[in-house]
C-alpha positions as CSV (number, residue, x, y, z in Angstrom):
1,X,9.2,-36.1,-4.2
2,X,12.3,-34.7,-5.8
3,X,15.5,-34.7,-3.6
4,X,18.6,-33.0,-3.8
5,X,22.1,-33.9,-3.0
6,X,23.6,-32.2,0.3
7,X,27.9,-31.9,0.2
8,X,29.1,-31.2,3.3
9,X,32.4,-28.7,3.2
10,X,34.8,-29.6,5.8
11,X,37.0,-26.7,6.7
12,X,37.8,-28.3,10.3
13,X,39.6,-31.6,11.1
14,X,36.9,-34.1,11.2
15,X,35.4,-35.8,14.4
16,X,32.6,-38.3,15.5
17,X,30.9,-35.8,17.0
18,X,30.6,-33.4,13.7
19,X,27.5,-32.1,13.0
20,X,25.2,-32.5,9.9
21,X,27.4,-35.4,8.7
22,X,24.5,-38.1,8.5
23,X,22.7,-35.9,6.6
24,X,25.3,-35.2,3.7
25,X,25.7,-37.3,0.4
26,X,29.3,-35.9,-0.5
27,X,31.7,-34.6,2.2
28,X,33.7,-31.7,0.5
29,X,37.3,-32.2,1.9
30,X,38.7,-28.1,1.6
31,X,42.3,-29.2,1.5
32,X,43.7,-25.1,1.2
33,X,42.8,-24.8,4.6
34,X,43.1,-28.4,6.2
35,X,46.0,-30.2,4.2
36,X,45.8,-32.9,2.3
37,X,43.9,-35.2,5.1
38,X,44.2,-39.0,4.5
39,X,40.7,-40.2,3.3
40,X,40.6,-43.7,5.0
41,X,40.0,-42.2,8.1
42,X,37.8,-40.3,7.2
43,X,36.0,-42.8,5.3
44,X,35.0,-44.5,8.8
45,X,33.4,-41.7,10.0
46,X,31.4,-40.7,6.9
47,X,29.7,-43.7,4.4
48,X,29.6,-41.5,1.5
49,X,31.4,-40.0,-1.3
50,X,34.7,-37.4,-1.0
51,X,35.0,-35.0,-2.8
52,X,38.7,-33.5,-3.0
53,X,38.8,-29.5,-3.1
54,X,42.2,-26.9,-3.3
55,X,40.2,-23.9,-3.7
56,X,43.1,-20.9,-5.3
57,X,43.7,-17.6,-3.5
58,X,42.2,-16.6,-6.3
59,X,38.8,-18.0,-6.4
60,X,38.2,-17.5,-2.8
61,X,40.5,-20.4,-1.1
62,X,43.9,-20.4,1.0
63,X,46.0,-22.2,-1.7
64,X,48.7,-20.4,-3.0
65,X,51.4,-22.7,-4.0
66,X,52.9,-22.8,-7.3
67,X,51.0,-24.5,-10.4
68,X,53.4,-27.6,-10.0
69,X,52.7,-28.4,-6.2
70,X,48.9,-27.8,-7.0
71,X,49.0,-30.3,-9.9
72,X,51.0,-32.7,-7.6
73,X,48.3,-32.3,-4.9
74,X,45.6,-32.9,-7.4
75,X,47.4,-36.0,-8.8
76,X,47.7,-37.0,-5.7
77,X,44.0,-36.7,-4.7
78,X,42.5,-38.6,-7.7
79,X,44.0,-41.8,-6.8
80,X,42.3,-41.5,-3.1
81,X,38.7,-39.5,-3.3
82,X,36.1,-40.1,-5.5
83,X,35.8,-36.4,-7.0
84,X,38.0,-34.0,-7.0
85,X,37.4,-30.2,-7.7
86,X,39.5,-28.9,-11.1
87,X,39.3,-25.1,-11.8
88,X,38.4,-24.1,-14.6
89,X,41.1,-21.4,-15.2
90,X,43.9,-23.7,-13.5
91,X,43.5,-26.9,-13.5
92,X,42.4,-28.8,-16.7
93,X,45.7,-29.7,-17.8
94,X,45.8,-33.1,-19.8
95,X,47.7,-34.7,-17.2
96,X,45.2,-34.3,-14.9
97,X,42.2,-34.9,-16.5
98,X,43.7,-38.3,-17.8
99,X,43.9,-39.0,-13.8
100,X,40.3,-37.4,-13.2
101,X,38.0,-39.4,-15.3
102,X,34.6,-37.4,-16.6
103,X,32.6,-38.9,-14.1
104,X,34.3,-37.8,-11.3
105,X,34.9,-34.4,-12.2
106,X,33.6,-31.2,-10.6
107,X,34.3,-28.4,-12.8
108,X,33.9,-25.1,-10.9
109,X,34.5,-21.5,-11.5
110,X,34.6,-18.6,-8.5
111,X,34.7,-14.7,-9.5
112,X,33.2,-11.4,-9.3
113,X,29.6,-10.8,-9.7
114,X,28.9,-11.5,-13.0
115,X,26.1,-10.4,-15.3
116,X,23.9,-13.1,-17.3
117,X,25.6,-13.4,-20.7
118,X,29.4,-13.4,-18.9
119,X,27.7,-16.9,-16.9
120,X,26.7,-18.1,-20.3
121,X,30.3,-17.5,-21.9
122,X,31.6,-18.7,-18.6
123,X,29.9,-21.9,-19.0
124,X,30.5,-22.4,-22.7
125,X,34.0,-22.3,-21.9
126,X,33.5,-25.2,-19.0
127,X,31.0,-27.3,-20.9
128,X,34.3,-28.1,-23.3
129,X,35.8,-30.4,-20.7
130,X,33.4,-33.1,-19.3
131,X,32.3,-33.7,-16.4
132,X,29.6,-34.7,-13.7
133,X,29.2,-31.7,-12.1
134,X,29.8,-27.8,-13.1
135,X,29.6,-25.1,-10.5
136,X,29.4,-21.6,-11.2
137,X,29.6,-19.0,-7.9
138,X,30.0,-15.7,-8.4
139,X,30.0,-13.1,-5.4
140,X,27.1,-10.6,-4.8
141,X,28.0,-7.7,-3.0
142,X,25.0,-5.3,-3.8
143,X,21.1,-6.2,-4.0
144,X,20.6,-7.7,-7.4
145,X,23.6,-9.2,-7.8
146,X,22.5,-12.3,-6.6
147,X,20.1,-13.0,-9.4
148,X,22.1,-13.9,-12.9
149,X,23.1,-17.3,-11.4
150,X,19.3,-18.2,-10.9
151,X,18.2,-16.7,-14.4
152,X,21.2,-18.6,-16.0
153,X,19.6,-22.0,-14.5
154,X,16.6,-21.2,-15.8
155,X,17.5,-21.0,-19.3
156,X,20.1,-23.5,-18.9
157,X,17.5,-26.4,-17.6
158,X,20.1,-29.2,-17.1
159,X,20.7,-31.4,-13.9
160,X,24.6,-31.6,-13.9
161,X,25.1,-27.6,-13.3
162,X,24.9,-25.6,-10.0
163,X,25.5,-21.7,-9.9
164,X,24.5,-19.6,-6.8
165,X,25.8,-16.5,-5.2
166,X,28.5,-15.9,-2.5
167,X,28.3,-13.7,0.4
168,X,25.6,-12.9,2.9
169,X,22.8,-11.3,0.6
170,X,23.2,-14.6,-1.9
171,X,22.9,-17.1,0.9
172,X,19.0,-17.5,-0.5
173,X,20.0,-18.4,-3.4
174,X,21.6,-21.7,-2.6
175,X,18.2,-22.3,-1.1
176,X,16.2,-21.6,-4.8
177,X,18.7,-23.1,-7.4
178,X,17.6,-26.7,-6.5
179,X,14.4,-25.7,-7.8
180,X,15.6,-24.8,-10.8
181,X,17.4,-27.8,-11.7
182,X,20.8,-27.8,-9.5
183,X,21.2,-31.3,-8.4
184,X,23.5,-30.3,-5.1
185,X,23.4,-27.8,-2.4
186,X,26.4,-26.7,0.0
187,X,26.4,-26.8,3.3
188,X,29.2,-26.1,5.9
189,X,29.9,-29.3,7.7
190,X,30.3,-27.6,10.9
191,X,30.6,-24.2,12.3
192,X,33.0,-22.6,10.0
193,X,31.4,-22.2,6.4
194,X,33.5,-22.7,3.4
195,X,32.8,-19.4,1.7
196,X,30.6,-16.3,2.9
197,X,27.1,-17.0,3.6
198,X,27.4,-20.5,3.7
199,X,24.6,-22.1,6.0
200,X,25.7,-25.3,8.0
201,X,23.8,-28.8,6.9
202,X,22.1,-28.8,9.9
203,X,20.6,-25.5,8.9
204,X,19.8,-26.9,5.2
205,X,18.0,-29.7,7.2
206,X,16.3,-27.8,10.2
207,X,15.5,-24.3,8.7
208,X,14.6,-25.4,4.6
209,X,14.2,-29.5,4.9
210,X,16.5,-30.4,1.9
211,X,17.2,-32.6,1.0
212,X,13.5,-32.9,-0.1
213,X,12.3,-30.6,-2.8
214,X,8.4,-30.5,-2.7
215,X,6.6,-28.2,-5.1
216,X,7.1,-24.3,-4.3
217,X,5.3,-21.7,-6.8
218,X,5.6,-18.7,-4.1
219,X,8.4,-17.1,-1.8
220,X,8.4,-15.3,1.4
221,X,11.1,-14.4,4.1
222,X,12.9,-12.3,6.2
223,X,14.6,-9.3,5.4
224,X,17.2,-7.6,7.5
225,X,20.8,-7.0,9.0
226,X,21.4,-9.5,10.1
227,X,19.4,-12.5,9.7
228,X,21.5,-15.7,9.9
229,X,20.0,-16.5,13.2
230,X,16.6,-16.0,12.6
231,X,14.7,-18.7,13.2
232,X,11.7,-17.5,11.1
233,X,12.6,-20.0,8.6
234,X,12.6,-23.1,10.4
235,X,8.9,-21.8,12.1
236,X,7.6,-20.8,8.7
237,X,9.1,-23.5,6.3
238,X,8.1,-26.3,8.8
239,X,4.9,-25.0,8.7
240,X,4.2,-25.0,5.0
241,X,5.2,-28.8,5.3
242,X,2.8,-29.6,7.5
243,X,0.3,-28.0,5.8
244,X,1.0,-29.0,2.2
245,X,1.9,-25.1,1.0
246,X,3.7,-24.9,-1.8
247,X,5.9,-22.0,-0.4
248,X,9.6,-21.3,0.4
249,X,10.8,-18.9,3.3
250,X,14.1,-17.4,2.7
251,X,16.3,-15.5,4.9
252,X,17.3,-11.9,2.8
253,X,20.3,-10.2,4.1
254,X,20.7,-6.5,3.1
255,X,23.0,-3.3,3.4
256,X,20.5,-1.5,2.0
257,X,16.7,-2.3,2.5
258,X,16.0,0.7,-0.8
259,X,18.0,-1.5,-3.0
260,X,16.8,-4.6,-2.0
261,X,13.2,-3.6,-2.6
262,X,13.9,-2.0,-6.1
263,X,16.8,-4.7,-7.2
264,X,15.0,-8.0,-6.4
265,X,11.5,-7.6,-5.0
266,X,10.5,-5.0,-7.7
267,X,13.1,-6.0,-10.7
268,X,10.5,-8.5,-12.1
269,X,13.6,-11.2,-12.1
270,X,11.4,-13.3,-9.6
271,X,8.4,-13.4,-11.8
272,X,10.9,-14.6,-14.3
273,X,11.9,-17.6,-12.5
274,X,8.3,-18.3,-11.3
275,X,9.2,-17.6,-8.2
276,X,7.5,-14.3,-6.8
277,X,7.5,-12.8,-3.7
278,X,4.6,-12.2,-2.1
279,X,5.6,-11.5,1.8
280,X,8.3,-10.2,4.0
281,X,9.1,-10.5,7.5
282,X,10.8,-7.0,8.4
283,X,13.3,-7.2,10.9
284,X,15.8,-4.5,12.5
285,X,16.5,-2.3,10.8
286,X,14.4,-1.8,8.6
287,X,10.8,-1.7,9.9
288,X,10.4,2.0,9.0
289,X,11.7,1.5,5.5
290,X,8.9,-1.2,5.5
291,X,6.1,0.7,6.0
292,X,7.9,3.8,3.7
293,X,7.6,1.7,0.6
294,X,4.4,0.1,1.4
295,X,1.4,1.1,-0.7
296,X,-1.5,0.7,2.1
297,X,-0.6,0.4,6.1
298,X,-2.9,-0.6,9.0
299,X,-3.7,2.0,11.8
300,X,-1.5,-0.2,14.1
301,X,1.4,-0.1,11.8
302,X,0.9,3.7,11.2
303,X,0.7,4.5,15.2
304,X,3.7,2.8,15.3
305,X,5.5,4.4,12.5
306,X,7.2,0.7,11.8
307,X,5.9,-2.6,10.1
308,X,7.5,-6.0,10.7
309,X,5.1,-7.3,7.8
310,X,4.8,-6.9,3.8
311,X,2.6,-8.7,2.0
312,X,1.3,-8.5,-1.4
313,X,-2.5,-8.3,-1.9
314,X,-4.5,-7.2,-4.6
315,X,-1.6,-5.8,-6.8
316,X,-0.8,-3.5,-3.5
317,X,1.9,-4.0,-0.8
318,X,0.2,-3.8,2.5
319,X,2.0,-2.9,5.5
320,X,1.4,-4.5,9.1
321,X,2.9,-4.4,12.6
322,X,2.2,-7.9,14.2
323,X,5.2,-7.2,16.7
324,X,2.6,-6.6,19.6
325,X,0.8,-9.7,19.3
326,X,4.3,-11.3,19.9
327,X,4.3,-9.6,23.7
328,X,0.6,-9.6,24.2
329,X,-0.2,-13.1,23.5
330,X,2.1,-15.2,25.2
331,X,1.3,-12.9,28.5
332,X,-2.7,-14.4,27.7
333,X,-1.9,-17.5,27.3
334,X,0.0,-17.9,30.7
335,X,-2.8,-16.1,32.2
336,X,-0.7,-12.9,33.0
337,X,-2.7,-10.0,33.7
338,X,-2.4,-6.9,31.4
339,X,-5.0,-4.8,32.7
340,X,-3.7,-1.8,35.1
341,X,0.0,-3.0,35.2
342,X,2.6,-1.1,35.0
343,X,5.1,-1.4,32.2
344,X,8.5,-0.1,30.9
345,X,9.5,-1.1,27.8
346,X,13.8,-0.3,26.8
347,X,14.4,0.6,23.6
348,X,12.1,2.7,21.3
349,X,13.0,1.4,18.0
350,X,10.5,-0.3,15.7
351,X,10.3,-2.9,17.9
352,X,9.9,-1.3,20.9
353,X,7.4,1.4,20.0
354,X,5.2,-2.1,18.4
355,X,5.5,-3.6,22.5
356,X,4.6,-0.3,23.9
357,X,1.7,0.0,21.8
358,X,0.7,-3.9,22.6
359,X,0.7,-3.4,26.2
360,X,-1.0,-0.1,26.1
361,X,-4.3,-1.1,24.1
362,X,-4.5,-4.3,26.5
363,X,-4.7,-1.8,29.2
364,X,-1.4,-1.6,30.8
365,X,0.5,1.9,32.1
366,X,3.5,1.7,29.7
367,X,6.2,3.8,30.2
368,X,8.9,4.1,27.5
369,X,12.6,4.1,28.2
370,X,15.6,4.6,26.2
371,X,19.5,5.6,26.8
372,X,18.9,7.9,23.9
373,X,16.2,10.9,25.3
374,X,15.7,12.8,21.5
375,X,14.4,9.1,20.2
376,X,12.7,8.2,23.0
377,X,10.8,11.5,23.1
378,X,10.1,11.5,19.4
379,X,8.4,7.7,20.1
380,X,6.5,9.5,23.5
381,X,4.7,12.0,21.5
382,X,4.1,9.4,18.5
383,X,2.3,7.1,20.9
384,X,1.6,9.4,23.6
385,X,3.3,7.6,26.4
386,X,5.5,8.9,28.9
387,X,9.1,8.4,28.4
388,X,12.0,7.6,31.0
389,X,15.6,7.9,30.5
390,X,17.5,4.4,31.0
391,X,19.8,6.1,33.5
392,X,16.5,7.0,35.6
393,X,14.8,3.2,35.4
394,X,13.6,1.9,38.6
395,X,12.7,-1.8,37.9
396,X,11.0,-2.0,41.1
397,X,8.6,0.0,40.1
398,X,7.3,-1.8,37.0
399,X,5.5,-5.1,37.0
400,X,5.8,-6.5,33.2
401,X,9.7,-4.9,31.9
402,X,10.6,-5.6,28.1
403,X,13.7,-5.6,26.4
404,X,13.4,-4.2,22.7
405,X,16.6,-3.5,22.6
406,X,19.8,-6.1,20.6
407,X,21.7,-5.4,24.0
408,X,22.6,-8.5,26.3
409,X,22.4,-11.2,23.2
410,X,25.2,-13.1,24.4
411,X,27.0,-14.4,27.6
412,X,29.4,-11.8,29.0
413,X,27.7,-8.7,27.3
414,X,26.6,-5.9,29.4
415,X,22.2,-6.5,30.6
416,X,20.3,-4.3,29.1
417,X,19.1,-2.5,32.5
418,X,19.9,-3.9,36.0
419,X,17.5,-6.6,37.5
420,X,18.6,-6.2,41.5
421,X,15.4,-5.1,43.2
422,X,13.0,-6.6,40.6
423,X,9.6,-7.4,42.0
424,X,8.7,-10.8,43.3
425,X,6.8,-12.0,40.3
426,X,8.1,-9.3,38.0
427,X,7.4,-10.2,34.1
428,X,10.1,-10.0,32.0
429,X,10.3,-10.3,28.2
430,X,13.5,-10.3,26.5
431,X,12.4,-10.0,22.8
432,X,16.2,-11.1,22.0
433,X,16.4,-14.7,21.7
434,X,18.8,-17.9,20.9
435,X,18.5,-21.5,21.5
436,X,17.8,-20.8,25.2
437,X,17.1,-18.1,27.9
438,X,19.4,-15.1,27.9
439,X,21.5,-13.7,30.6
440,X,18.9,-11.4,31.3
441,X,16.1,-13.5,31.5
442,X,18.3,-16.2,33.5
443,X,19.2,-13.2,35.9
444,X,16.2,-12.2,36.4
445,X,14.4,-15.5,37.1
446,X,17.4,-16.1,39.7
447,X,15.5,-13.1,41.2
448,X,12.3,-14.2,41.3
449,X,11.0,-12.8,38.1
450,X,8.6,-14.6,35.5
451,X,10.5,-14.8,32.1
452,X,9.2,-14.8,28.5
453,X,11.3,-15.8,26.3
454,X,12.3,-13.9,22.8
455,X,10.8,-17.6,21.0
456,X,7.4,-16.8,22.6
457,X,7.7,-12.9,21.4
458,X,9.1,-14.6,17.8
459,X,5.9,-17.4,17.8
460,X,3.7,-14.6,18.8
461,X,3.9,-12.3,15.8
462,X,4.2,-14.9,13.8
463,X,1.0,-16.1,13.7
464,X,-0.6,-13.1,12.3
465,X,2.2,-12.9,9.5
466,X,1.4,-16.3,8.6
467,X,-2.3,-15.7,8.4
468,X,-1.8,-13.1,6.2
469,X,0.6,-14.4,4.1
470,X,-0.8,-17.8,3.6
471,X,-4.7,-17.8,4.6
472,X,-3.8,-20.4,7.1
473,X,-3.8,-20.8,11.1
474,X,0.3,-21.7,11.9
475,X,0.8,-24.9,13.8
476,X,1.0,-23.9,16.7
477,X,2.5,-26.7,18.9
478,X,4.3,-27.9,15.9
479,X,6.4,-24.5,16.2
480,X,6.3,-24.3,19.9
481,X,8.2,-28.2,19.7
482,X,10.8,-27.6,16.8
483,X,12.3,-23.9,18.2
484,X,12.3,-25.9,21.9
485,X,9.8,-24.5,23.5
486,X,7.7,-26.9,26.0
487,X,4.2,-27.8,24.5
C-alpha cells in the first residue's frame, strides 16, 4: 500500500509531550513565528528530518524583515536542517541556492486563488530551479476555488509536487492531493495550525489514516459551518478500512451551501479527477438547503422539512433524515422506554424537528420548545406537536429532555435550559458532543438524570447514512471504541 509523507508544522516551541510528533516524517520548523530555534535540541526529541521555513508577510507568514536579514537567516539555516523552504518570488538567489543543494530544496509558492493555467505558468516558472519538492497553495475563499490545485496534479502526474488549497473550505483538499500524486501532506504539529484550515497530524492520523493511501475511487463527507470537529470522519473513514471500501470521507466547509452544490458537487471537476461524490452528511445549517436541491426526498425527511443525508442513486440525489434514528436508537439499546413518555425537545431547527419526529413515531408525547415562538410554531404545525416557549419549560415535567440546540458546547457557556428539579431518572440527550460529556449532561447526571451522549446521537444516525451510502452494515463497536464510547 502506497504511503505518504506526513511534515509536521511547528508554530509552538517544541516539547516531549507534543502531539502527533511520532507520526511525522519531516518536522516543519516555522521560524517567522518561533525564531530561528537551534535544531540540536530539537533533534532529540524528533528522529526525523527538519525542514527550515521563513514564510513572508507576503505569502501568508510573520516575516517581514528586509531581503538581507532573510537571506542571512536562510544561510544560516542550510548549514543546520536538512531542508529549507526558498520562495519562489524571494528567495532563489545564487547565493543561496549554492548553500541549498537540489536535494534539499522545497520550492514553494503562496497567493491568491488562482485559476488552472496561472498554476501551470506558476509552476513553469518553479520547475527552472531544482529541487526535491515544489509546493503550490493558493487560498480558496469561495466554493470552487479549491479545485485548480487538484486538476493541476492531475495533468501534472509527477511525485515531487504538492499544491492544495488554503483556508477552511480547502482543508479537503490536502486530504485528496495525495491521491493524485503529492508525495507529503501538512499537518499542524500541535494545536495552532500553520496556515488556515490546517488539520493537526493527529487528525491526519485519527480522522483519514495517512500516512497509508489505500485505493479510493468514490468520495463522501460532511458538509456544513462549521465542521472541523466533526467526528464523522474518523467513524466513517475507519469504517471503510475495516471493510475494505475504497472510499474517502471529507469534511466540506461552506459559507454558502448553493455554491457549494453548484461549484464543486455539480461542476463535473470531481468526475474529472475520478473522484465523484456520491454522498453527503448535512450538518447545521444547511439541512433545509439539503433537501431544497435534492431531486427525490423520503416522507420522513419531507415531514421534517430538513435532511441530514444526500446520496446519489440512480442518476438522482435522494434526500434522507436519519437524525431520528440517532435519538431513537441509543434510547433501545439501553432499554429506555419510548412508549407514553413525555418529551420536550429545545431547539426546532433541522435537528430538532428530526428528534421530535423520532420520539413521536416511537410513541412518546413530544412537546417542542424554543426561545424563538414564530420558529417554534412554524415546526408545531409542520409536525403537529405542541410547542412551549423556553421561558415556560418545566423540566420536571418531562421524562426524556433533548438538546437540539449548539448552546452549552463548552465549559463556562450558559446550559441550554436549567436542570434543578429534573426527575429522578430523567433522560437527557445532549445532541452537542466533544471528546466527553458536556456541562449539561454532567449537570444533569449530578442530578440524578440518565445521560445520552451527543457520540450516541452521532453513531446513531450514522448507521443509516452509511447503509445508504455504502450498501454495508457500519461497525458498530469498532465506532463505539475509536470516538470513546464504552463497548
Amino acid at each position: 500500500m502506497e504511503k505518504a509523507t506526513l511534515i509536521a508544522t511547528l508554530t509552538a516551541p517544541p516539547s516531549r509531550e507534543l502531539d502527533g510528533l511520532a507520526d511525522a516524517d519531516w518536522l516543519e520548523v516555522r521560524a517567522d513565528l518561533l525564531g530561528d530555534l537551534d535544531p540540536a535540541p530539537v533533534r532529540r526529541i524528533f528522529a526525523g528530518r527538519l525542514l527550515y521555513t521563513l514564510r513572508s508577510r507576503a505569502e501568508g507568514g510573520a516575516f517581514e524583515g528586509s531581503p538581507e536579514r532573510r537571506k542571512r537567516r536562510l544561510l544560516d539555516a542550510a548549514r543546520r536542517y536538512d531542508y529549507v523552504d526558498l520562495e519562489m518570488a524571494r528567495d532563489l538567489a545564487p547565493e543561496v541556492l549554492r548553500a541549498v543543494p537540489p536535494e534539499r530544496r522545497v520550492v514553494s509558492w503562496h497567493g491568491p486563488a488562482t485559476p488552472l493555467p496561472g498554476l501551470q505558468a506558476i509552476f513553469r516558472r518553479m520547475a527552472g530551479v531544482d529541487a526535491a519538492l515544489y509546493k503550490l497553495v493558493p487560498a480558496a475563499t469561495q466554493p470552487g476555488e479549491e479545485l485548480p490545485p487538484l486538476l493541476f496534479l492531475k495533468g501534472l502526474e509527477r511525485q515531487d509536487v504538492t499544491a492544495f488549497s488554503t483556508g477552511l473550505g480547502g482543508t479537503w483538499t490536502r486530504l485528496v492531493a495525495p491521491r493524485l500524486g503529492a508525495p507529503v501532506v501538512y499537518g499542524a504539529a500541535g494545536d495552532v495550525p500553520g496556515a488556515p484550515g490546517q488539520p493537526t497530524i493527529r487528525q491526519l492520523v485519527r480522522d483519514f489514516g495517512l500516512p497509508a493511501l489505500p485505493p479510493v475511487s468514490v468520495l463522501f463527507g460532511i458538509v456544513g459551518n462549521p465542521v472541523s470537529h466533526s467526528l464523522s470522519p474518523r467513524i466513517h473513514n475507519a469504517a471503510y478500512r475495516e471493510l475494505g471500501v475504497p472510499a474517502l470521507y471529507l469534511p466540506f466547509h461552506t459559507e454558502s451551501f448553493g455554491e457549494f452544490w453548484l461549484e464543486v458537487v455539480e461542476s463535473g471537476m470531481l468526475e474529472e479527477l475520478g473522484l465523484p461524490i456520491r454522498g453527503l452528511s448535512v450538518t447545521a445549517p444547511y439541512k433545509e438547503a439539503a433537501l431544497a436541491v435534492a431531486g427525490a426526498e423520503s416522507p420522513r425527511a419531507g415531514l421534517i422539512g430538513a435532511a441530514n443525508t444526500l446520496v446519489w442513486n440512480q442518476e438522482v440525489w435522494e434526500a434522507e433524515a436519519t437524525d431520528p434514528d440517532g435519538i431513537v436508537l441509543p434510547l433501545r439499546e439501553r432499554g429506555i422506554p419510548i412508549q407514553g413518555r413525555d418529551a420536550a425537545v429545545i431547539g426546532t431547527g433541522g435537528a430538532g424537528r428530526s428528534a421530535a419526529a423520532g420520539l413521536a413515531s416511537a410513541g412518546a408525547r413530544v412537546t417542542l420548545v424554543n426561545r424563538g415562538a414564530e420558529r417554534g410554531l412554524q415546526a408545531a404545525s409542520l409536525l403537529d406537536l405542541p410547542f412551549m416557549p423556553l421561558s415556560e419549560l418545566d423540566p420536571s415535567a418531562f421524562d426524556i429532555l433533548v438538546n437540539a440546540t449548539s448552546v452549552g458546547r463548552g465549559d463556562g457557556e450558559a446550559l441550554p435550559f436549567p436542570v434543578d428539579g429534573l426527575r429522578t431518572g430523567a433522560v437527557v440527550i445532549d445532541m452537542v458532543y466533544g471528546d466527553g460529556p458536556t456541562p449539561l449532561l454532567r449537570e444533569a447526571e449530578a442530578r440524578g438524570a440518565v445521560m445520552v451522549d451527543g457520540r450516541e446521537v452521532l453513531l446513531g444516525q450514522a448507521v443509516g447514512q452509511f447503509r445508504m451510502m455504502t450498501g454495508r452494515d457500519l461497525p458498530r463497536e469498532l465506532v463505539r471504541r475509536i470516538v470513546g464510547l464504552p463497548s
